[in-house]
C-alpha positions as CSV (number, residue, x, y, z in Angstrom):
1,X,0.0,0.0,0.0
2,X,0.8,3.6,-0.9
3,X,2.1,5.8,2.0
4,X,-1.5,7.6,1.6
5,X,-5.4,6.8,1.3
6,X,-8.2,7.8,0.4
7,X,-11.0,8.4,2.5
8,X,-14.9,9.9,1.5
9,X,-14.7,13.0,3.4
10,X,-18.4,15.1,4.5
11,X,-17.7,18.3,4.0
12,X,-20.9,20.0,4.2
13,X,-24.6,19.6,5.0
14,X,-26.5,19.0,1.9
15,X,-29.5,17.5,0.6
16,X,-27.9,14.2,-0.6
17,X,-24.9,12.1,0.4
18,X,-23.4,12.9,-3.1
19,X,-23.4,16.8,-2.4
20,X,-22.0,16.8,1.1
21,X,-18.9,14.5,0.5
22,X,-15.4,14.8,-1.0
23,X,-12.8,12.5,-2.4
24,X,-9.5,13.3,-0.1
25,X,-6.3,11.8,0.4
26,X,-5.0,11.3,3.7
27,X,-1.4,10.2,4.7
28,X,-0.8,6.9,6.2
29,X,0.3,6.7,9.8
30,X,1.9,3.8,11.6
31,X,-0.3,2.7,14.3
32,X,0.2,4.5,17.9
33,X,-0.1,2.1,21.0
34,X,-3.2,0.4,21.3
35,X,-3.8,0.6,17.5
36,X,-4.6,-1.6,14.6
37,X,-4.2,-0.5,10.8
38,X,-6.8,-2.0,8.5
39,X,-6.7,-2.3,4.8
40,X,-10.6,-2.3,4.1
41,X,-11.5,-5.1,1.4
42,X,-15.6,-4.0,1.4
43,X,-17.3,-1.2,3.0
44,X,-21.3,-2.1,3.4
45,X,-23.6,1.0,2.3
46,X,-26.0,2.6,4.8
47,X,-28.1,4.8,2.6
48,X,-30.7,6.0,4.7
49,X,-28.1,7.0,7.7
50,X,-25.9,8.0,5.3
51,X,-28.7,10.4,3.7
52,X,-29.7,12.1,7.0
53,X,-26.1,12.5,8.4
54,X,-25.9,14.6,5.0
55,X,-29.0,16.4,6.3
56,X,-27.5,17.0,9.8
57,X,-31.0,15.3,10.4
58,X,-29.6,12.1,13.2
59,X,-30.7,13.4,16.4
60,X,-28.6,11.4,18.7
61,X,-25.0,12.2,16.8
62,X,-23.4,15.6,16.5
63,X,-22.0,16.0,13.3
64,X,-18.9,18.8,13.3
65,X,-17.5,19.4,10.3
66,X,-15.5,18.2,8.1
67,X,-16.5,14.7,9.4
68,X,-15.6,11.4,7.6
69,X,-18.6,8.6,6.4
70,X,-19.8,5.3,6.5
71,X,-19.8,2.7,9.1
72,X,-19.3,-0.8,8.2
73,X,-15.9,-2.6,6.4
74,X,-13.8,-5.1,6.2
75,X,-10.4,-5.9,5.6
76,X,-7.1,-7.4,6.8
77,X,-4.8,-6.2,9.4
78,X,-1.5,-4.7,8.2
79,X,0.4,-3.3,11.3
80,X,-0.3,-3.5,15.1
81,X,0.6,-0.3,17.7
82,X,2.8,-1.1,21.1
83,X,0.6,-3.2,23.4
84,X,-1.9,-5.0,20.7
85,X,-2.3,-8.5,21.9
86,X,-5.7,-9.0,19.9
87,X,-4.7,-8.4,16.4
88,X,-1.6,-9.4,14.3
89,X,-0.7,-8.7,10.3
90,X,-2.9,-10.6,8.4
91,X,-5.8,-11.2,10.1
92,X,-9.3,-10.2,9.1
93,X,-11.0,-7.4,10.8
94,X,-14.3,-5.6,10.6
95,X,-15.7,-2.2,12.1
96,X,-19.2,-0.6,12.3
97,X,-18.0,2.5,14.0
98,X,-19.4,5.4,12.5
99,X,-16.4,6.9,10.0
100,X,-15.1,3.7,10.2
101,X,-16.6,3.0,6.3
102,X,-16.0,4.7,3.2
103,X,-11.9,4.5,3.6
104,X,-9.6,2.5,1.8
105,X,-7.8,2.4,5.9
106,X,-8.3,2.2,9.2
107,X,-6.1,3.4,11.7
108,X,-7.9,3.7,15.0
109,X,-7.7,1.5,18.3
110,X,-7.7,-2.0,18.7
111,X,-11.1,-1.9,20.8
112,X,-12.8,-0.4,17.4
113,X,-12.3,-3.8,15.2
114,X,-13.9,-6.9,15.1
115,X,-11.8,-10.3,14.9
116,X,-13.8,-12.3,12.2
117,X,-12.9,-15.4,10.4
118,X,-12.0,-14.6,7.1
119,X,-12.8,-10.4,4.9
120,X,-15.4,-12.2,3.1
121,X,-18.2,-9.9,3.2
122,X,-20.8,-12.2,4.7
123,X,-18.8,-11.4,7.9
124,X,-19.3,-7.9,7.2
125,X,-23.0,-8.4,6.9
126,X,-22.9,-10.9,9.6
127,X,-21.5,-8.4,12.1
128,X,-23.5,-5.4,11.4
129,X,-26.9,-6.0,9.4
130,X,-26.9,-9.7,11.0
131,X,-26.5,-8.2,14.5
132,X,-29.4,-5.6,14.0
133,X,-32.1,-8.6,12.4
134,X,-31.2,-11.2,15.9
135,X,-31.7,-8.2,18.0
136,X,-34.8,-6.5,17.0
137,X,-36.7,-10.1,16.5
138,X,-34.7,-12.1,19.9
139,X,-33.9,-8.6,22.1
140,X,-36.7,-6.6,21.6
141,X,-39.4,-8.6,19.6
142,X,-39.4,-11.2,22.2
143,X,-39.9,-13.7,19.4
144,X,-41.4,-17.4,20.2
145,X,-42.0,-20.4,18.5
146,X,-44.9,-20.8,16.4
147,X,-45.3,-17.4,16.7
148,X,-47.0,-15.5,13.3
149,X,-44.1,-12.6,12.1
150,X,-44.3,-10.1,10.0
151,X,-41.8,-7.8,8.3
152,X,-41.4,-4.8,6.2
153,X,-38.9,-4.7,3.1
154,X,-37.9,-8.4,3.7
155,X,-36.2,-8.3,0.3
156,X,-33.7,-5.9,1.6
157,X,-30.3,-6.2,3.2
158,X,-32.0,-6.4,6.5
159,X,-34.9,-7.7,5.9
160,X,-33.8,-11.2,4.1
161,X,-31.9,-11.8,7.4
162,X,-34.9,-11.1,9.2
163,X,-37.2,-13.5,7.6
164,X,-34.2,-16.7,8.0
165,X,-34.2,-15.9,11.8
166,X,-37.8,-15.7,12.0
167,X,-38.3,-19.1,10.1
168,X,-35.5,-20.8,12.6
169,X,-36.4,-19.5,15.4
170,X,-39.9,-21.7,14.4
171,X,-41.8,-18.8,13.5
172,X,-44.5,-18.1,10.7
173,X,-43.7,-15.3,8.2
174,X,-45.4,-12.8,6.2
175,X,-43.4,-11.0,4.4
176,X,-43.9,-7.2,2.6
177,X,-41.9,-6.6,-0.6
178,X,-42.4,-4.9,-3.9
179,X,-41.9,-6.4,-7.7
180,X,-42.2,-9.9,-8.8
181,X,-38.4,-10.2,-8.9
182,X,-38.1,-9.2,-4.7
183,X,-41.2,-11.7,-4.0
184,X,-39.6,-14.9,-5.5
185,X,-36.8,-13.9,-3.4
186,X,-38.4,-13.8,-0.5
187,X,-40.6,-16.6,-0.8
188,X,-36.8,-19.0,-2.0
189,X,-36.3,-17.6,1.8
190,X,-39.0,-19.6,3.3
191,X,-41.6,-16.8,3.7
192,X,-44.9,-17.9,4.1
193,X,-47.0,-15.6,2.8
194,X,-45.5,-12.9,0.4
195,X,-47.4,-9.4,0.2
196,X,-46.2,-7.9,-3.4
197,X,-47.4,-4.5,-2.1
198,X,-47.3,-3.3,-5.8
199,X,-49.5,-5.9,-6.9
200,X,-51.9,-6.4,-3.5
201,X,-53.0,-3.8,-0.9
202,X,-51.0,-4.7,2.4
203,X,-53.9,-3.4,4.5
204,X,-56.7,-5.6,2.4
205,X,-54.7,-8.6,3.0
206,X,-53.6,-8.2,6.4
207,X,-57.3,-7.3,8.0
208,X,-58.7,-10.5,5.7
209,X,-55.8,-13.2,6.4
210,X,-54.0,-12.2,9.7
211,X,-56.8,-9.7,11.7
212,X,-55.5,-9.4,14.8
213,X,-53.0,-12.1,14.5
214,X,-49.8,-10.4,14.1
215,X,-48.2,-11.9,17.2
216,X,-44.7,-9.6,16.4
217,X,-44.1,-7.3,13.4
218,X,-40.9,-5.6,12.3
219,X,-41.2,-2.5,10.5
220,X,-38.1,-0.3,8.9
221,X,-40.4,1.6,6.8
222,X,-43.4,3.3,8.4
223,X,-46.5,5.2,6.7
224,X,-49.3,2.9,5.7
225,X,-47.5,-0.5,6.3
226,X,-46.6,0.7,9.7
227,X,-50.6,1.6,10.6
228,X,-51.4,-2.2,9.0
229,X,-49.1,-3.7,10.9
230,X,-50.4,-1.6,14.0
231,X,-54.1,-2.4,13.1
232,X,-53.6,-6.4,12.9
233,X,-51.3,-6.8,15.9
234,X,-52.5,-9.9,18.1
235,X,-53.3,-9.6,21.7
236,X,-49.9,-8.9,23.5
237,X,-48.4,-8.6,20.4
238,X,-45.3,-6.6,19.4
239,X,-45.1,-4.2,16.9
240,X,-40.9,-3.2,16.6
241,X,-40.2,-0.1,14.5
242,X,-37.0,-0.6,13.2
243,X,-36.5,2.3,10.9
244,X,-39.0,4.7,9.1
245,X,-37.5,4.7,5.6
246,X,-40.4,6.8,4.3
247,X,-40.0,9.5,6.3
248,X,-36.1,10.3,5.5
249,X,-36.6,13.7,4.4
250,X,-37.2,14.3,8.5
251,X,-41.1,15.7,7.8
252,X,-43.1,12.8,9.1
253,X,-46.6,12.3,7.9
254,X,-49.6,14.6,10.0
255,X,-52.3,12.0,10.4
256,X,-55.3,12.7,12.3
257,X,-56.5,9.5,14.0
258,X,-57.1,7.8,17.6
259,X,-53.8,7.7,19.3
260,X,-51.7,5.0,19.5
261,X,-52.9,4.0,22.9
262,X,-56.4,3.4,21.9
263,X,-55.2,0.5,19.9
264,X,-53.0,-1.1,21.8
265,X,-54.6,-0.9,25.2
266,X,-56.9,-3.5,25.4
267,X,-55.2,-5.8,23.6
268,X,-52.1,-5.5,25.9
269,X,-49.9,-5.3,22.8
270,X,-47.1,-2.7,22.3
271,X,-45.0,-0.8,20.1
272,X,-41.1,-0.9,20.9
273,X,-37.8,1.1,19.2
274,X,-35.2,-0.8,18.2
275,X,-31.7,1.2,17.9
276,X,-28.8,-1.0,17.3
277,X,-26.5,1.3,18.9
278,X,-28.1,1.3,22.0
279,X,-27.2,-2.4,22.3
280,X,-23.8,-2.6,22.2
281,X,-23.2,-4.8,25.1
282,X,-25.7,-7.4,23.1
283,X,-23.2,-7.5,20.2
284,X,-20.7,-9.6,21.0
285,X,-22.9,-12.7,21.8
286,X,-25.1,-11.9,19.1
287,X,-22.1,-12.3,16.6
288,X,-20.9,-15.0,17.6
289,X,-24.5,-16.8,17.4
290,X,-24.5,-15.3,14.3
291,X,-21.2,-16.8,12.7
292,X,-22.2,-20.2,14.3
293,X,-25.3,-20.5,12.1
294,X,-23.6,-18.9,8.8
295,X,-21.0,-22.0,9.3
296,X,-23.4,-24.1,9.7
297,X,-25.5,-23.5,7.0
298,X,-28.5,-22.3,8.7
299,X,-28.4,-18.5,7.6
300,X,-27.2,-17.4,3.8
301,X,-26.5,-13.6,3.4
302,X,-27.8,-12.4,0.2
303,X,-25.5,-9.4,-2.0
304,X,-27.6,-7.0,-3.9
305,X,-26.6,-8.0,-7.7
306,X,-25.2,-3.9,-9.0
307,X,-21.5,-3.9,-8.9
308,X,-19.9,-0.6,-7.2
309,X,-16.4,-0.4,-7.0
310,X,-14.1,2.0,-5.3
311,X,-14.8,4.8,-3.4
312,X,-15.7,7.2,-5.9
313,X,-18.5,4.9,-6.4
314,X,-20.2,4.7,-3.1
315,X,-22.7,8.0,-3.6
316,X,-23.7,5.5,-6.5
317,X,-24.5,2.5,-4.4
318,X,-26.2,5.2,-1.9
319,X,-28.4,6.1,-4.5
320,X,-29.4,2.6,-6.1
321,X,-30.3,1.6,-2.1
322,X,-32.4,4.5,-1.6
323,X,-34.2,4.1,-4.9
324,X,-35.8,0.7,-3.9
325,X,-34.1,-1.6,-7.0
326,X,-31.9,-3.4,-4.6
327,X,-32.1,-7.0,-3.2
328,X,-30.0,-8.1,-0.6
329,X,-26.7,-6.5,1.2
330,X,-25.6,-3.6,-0.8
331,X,-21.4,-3.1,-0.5
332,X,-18.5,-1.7,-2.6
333,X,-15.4,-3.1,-3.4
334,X,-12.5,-1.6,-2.4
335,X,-10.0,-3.7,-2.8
């Protein structure tokens, strides 16, 4: 490697992630003590976050600026600081530190990195978008066998993960997803019951097929398939919002109707957050359940099929996640 990197570098608040960021290159340090250096193999692309920290629109991060991007990557250890006992040249590491991401390397402390098996990227999906799916259903969802589950976007980079942990865990899944393409998907997942929400209304089919029998549902997307999820949920069900993908532009939806209580009260159900990064202490075990049923076979991640490589390249992947085409984990190559 060169004595310098690149690095995607926000520069400004802007509407999108393309307008806010910059292209730099940054000189490469030898690692002080306590330190690992990281040549990233695959960053994984966070569109929505990415979009908002653009926006200066993430509530619970202050963004000064200039500030570098992403979260997630991969890649192999090259140097160690004084005192590293964890690491050594040549093994694979991952991060999902925030400005941790869109950088050809990683210098930062030891304490920031992962130890994974190998830089494949399944281990990069494994140990961020993997972590999020076993939390929200196991953590917060309380998920049971034979319980009925469903989930928003199941096609996506979370949600595909989300429907194989639902269907091990012994559950029964109805999955929402848009296009005849995403449903075959989905359904090659196990899914029980697809909802093509271009093709069929998700409200329609949820109040004649699963009225009040949505024992946990996981939504990242909110607006109308949030209030059908709501509407169906079982007695002591759990409705776990997840992310509210419609609502990026920071201007939820007014909507005049009973509150939320009014629904939920006499059936005893609820409606819970789910923020990853509130959960760090749950990480760690959750990996490493996680890796255990990827080597086993159990768990498969899917990659989102459009090929982005380099840096330069990742306010292209941000856009192609945010305009709903993709399937599966979308990542760049940086190697």
């Amino acid at each position: 490697m060169s004595q310098s990197y690149r690095a995607l570098q926000q520069v400004r608040f802007a509407r999108s992630f393309r307008e806010a960021v910059e292209l730099v290159d940054q000189p490469l340090r030898d690692p002080g003590p306590g330190e690992i250096q990281v040549r990233n193999h695959w960053c994984g692309v966070n569109g929505i976050f990415d979009t908002q920290i653009a926006r200066n629109a993430v509530d619970y991060i202050r963004i000064p600026l200039p500030t570098w991007t992403g979260v997630e990557a991969i890649g192999v250890v090259e140097a160690v600081g004084e005192g590293v006992t964890g690491f050594k040249p040549g093994d694979a590491a991952a991060t999902n530190r925030f400005t941790g991401g869109y950088r050809q390397a990683n210098i930062a402390p030891a304490a920031q990195f992962i130890p994974v098996p190998s830089a494949h990227r399944d281990y990069l999906a494994l140990a961020s978008t993997g972590v999020s799916a076993l939390l929200a259903l196991d953590h917060v969802g309380g998920l049971r066998a034979g319980e009925t589950v469903a989930i928003s976007a199941a096609a996506g980079g979370l949600g595909h993960l989300l429907v194989q942990l639902a269907k091990l865990a012994g559950a029964r899944v109805v999955a929402v997803c848009g296009g005849e393409r995403k449903s075959a998907f989905v359904r090659s997942l196990g899914a029980d019951r697809v909802i093509d929400y271009k093709r069929e209304d998700v409200a329609e089919v949820l109040s004649t097929e699963f009225c009040d029998a949505l024992d946990l549902a996981v939504d990242t997307v909110s607006g109308t398939i949030f209030d059908a999820f709501l509407d169906n949920v079982a007695p002591l069900g759990r409705v776990v919002v997840a992310g509210a993908a419609q609502d990026l532009d920071g201007k939820p939806e007014i909507v005049t109707a009973p509150r939320v209580g009014n629904k939920l009260y006499y059936k005893g159900a609820s409606v819970r957050g789910f923020m990853n990064g509130r959960l760090t202490d749950l990480w760690p075990a959750a990996r490493e359940r996680l890796f255990s049923l990827h080597a086993a076979g159990k768990i498969a991640v899917t990659f989102d099929d459009a090929p982005f490589t380099g840096l330069a390249q990742v306010p292209d992947a941000v856009e192609h996640l945010l305009s709903g085409r993709s399937m599966g984990k979308v990542t760049v190559d940086l190697r």
